[in-house]
VEXVOTOR-764648 format. One line per 3 residues: number of its first residue (from 1); their letters; for each residue x, y, z of N, C-alpha, C, O, CB. Coordinates in nm, 3 decimals. Glycine has a CB too. Layout:
! VEXVOTOR-764648
NUM> a> X Y Z X Y Z X Y Z X Y Z X Y Z | ...
This chain:
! VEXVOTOR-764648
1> xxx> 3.389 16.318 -10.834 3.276 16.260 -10.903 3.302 16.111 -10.929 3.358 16.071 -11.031 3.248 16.335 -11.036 | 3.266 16.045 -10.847 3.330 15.875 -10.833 3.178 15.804 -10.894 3.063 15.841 -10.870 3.383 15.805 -10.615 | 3.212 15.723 -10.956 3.080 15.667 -11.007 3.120 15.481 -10.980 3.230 15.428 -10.972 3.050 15.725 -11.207
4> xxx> 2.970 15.415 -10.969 2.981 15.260 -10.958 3.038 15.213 -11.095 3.112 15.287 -11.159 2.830 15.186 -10.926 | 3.013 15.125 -11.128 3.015 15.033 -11.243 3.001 15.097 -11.351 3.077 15.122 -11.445 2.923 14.934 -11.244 | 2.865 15.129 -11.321 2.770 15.169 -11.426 2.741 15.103 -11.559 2.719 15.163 -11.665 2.803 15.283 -11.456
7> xxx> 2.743 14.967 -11.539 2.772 14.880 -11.629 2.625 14.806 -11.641 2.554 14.786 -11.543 2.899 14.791 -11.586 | 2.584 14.763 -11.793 2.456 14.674 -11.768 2.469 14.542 -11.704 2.571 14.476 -11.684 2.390 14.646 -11.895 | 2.335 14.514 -11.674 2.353 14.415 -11.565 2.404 14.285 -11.594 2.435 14.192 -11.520 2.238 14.394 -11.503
10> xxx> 2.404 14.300 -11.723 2.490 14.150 -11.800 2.618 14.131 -11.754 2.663 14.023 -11.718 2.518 14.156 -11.970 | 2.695 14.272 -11.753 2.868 14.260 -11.639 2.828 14.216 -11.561 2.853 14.096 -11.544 2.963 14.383 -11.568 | 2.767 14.266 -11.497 2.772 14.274 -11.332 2.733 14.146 -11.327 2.729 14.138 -11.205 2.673 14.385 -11.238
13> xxx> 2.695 14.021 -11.370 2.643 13.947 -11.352 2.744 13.831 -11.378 2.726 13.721 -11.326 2.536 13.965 -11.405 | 2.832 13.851 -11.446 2.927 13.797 -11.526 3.050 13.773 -11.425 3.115 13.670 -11.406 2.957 13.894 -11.652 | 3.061 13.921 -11.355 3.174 13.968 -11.280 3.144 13.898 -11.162 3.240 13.843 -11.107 3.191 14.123 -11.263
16> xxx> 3.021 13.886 -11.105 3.022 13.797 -10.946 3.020 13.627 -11.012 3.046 13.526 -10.946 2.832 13.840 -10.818 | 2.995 13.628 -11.106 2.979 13.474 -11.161 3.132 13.424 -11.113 3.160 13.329 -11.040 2.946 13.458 -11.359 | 3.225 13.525 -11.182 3.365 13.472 -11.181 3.415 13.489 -11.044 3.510 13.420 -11.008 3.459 13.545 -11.284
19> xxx> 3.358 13.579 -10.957 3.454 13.602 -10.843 3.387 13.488 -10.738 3.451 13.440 -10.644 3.456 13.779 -10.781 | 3.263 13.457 -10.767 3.179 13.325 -10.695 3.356 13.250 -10.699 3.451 13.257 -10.621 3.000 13.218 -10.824 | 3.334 13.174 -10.845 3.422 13.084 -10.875 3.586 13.082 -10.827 3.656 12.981 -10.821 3.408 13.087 -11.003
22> xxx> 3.632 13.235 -10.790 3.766 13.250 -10.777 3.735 13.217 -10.583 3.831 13.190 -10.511 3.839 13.428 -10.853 | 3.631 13.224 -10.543 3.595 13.250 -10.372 3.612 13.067 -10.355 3.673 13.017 -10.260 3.380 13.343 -10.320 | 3.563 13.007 -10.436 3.540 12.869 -10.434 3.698 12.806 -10.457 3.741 12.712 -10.389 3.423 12.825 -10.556
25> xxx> 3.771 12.867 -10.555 3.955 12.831 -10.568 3.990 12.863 -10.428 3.985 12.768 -10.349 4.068 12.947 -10.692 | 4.022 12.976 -10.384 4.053 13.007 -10.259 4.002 12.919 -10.162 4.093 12.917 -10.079 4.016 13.128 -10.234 | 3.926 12.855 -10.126 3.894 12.773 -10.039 3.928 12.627 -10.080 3.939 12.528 -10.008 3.763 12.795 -10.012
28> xxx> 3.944 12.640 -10.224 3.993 12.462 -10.264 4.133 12.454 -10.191 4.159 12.355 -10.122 4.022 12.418 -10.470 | 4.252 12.591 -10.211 4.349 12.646 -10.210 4.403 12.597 -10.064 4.502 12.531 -10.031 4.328 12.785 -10.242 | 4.281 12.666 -9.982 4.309 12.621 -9.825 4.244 12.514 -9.787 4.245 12.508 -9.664 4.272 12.718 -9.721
31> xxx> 4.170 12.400 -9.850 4.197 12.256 -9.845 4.323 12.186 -9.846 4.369 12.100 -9.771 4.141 12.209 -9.937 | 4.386 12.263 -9.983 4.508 12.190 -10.032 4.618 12.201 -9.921 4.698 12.111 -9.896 4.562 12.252 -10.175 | 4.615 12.298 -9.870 4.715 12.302 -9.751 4.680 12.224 -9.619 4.743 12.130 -9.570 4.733 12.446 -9.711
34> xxx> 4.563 12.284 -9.571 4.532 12.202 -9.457 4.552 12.000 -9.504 4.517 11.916 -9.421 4.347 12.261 -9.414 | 4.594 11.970 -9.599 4.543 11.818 -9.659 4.768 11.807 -9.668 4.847 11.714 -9.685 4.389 11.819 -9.891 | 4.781 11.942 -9.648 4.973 11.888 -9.683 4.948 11.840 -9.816 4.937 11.721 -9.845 5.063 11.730 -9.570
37> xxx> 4.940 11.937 -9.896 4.937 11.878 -10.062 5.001 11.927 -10.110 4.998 12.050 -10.097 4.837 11.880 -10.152 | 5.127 11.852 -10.220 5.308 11.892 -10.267 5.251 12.081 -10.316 5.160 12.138 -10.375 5.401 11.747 -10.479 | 5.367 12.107 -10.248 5.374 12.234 -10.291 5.322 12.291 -10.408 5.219 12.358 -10.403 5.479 12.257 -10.292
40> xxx> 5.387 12.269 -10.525 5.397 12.260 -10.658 5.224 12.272 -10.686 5.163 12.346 -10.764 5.485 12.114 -10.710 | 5.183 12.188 -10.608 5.018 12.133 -10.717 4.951 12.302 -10.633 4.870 12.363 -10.702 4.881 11.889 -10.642 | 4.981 12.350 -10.525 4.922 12.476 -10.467 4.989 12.580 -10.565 4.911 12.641 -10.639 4.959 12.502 -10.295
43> xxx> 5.116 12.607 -10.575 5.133 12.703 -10.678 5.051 12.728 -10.756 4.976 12.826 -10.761 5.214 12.686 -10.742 | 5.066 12.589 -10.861 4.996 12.601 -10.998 4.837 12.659 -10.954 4.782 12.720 -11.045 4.993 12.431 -11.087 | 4.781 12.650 -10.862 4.625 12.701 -10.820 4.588 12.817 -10.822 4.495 12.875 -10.878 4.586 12.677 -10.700
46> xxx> 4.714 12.865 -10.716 4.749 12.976 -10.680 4.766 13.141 -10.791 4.738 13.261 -10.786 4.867 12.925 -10.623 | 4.840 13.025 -10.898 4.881 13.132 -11.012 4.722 13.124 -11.099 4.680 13.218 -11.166 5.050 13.072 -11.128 | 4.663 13.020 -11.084 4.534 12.995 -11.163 4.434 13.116 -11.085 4.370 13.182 -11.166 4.471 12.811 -11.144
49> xxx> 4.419 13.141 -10.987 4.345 13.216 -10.899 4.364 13.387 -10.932 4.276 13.471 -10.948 4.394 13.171 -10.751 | 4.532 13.403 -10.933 4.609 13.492 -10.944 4.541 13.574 -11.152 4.511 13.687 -11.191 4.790 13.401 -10.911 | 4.548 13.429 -11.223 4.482 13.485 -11.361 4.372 13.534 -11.343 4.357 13.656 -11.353 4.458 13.395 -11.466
52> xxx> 4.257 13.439 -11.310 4.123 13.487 -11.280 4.088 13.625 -11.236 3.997 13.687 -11.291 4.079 13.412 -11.189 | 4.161 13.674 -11.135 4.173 13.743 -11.081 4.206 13.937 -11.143 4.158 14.047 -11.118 4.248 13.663 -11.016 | 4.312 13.883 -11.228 4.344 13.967 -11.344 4.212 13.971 -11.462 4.144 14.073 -11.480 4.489 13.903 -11.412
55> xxx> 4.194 13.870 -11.521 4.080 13.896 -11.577 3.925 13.986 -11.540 3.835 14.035 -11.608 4.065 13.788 -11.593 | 3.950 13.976 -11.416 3.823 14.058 -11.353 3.841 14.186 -11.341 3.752 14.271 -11.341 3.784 14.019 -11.219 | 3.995 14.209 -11.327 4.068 14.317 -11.317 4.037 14.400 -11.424 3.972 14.504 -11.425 4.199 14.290 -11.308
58> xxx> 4.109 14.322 -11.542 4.094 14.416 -11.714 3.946 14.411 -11.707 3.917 14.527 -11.739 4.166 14.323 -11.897 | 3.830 14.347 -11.683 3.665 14.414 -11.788 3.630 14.505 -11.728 3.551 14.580 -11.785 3.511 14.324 -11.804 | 3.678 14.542 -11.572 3.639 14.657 -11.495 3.680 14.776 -11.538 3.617 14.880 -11.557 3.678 14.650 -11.374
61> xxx> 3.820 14.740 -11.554 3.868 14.855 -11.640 3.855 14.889 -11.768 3.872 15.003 -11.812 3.972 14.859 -11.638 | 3.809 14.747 -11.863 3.762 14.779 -11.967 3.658 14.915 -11.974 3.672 15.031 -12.011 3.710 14.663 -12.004 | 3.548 14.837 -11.920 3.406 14.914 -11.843 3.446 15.056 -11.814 3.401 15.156 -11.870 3.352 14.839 -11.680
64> xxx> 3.537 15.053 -11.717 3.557 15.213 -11.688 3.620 15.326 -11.786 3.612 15.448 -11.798 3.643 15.221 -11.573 | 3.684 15.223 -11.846 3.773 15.374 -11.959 3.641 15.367 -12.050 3.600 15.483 -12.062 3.981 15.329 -12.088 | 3.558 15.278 -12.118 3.444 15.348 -12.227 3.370 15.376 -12.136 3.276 15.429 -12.195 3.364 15.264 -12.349
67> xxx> 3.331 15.380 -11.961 3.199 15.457 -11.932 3.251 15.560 -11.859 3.222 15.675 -11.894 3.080 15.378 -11.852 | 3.317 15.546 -11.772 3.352 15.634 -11.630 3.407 15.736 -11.698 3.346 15.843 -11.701 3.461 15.569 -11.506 | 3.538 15.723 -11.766 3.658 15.804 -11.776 3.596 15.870 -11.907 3.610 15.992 -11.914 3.817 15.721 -11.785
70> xxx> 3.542 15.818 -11.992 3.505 15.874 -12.103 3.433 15.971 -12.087 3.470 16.085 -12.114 3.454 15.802 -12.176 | 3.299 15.937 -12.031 3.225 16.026 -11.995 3.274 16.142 -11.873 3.216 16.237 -11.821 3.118 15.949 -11.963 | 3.349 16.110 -11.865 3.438 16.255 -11.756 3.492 16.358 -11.834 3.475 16.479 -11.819 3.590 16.207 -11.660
73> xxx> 3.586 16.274 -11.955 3.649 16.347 -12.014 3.585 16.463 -12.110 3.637 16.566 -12.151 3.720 16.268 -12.067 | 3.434 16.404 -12.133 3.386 16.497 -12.242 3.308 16.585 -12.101 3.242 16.687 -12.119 3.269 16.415 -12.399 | 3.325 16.538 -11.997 3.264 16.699 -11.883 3.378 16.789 -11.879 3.358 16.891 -11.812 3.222 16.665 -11.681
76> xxx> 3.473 16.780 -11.922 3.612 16.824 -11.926 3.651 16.857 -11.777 3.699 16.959 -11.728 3.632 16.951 -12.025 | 3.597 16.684 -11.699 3.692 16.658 -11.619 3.814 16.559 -11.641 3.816 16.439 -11.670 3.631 16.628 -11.525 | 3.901 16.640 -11.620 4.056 16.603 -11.661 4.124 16.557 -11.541 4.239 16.516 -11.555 4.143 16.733 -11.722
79> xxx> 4.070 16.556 -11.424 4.103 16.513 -11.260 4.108 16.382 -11.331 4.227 16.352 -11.346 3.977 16.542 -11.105 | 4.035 16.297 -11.377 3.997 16.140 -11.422 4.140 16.097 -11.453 4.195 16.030 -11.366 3.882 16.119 -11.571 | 4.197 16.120 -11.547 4.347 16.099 -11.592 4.480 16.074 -11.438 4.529 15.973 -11.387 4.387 16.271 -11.695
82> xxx> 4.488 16.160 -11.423 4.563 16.092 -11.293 4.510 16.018 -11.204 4.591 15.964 -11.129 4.613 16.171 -11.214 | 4.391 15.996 -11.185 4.304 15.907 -11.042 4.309 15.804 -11.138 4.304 15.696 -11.080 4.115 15.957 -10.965 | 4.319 15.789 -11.274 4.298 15.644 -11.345 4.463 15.598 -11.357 4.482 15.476 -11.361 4.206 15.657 -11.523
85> xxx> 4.565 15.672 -11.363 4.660 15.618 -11.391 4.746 15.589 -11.256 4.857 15.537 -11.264 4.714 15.690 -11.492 | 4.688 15.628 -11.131 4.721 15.617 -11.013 4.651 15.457 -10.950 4.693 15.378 -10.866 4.672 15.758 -10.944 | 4.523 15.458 -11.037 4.486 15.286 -11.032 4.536 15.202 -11.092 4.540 15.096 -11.030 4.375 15.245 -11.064
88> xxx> 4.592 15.199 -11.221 4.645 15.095 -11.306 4.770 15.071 -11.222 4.806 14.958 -11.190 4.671 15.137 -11.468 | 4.846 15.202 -11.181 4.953 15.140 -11.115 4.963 15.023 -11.027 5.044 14.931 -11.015 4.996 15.220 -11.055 | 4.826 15.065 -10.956 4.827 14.990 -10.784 4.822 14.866 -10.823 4.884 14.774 -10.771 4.690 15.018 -10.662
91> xxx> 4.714 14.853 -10.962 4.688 14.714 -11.008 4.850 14.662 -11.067 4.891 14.554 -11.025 4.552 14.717 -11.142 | 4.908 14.714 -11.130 5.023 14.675 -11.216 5.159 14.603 -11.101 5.254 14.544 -11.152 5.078 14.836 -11.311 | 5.149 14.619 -10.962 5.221 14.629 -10.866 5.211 14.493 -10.814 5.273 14.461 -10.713 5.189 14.736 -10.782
């Protein structure tokens, strides 16, 4: 029982806002290289991209443990618990 978002459209709106912006780093990212620009100043981008990135990470999951998982748990589907802690891992990795 896999469900979308299911989030009002205010996330969802929020969530491509930021990943617009992280699509636009990534391409500043591969300017900076194609331009031979000191290492160092690509890191620091890199790890900036790398946050963003995480942040989009946690509201999804925010989102999912009060909608997805919650609402599973009171169907007393209990499958949810390992398929969720089998994702945090992948993310945590």
């Amino acid at each position: 029982m896999k469900e979308s978002l299911g989030n009002p459209d205010e996330l969802k709106d929020n969530l491509i806002k930021r990943l617009n912006r992280i699509e636009g780093q990534i391409r500043g990212v591969k300017g900076l290289i194609e331009k031979d620009t000191y290492c160092d100043d690509v890191l620091n981008q890199i790890a900036s991209i790398q946050s963003a990135l995480n942040g989009v990470g946690k509201a999804i999951i925010e989102n999912h443990m009060k909608q997805c998982v919650t609402r599973r748990i009171k169907a007393d589907d209990l499958d949810v618990i390992p398929e969720f802690l089998k994702t945090i891992n992948k993310l945590m990795k």
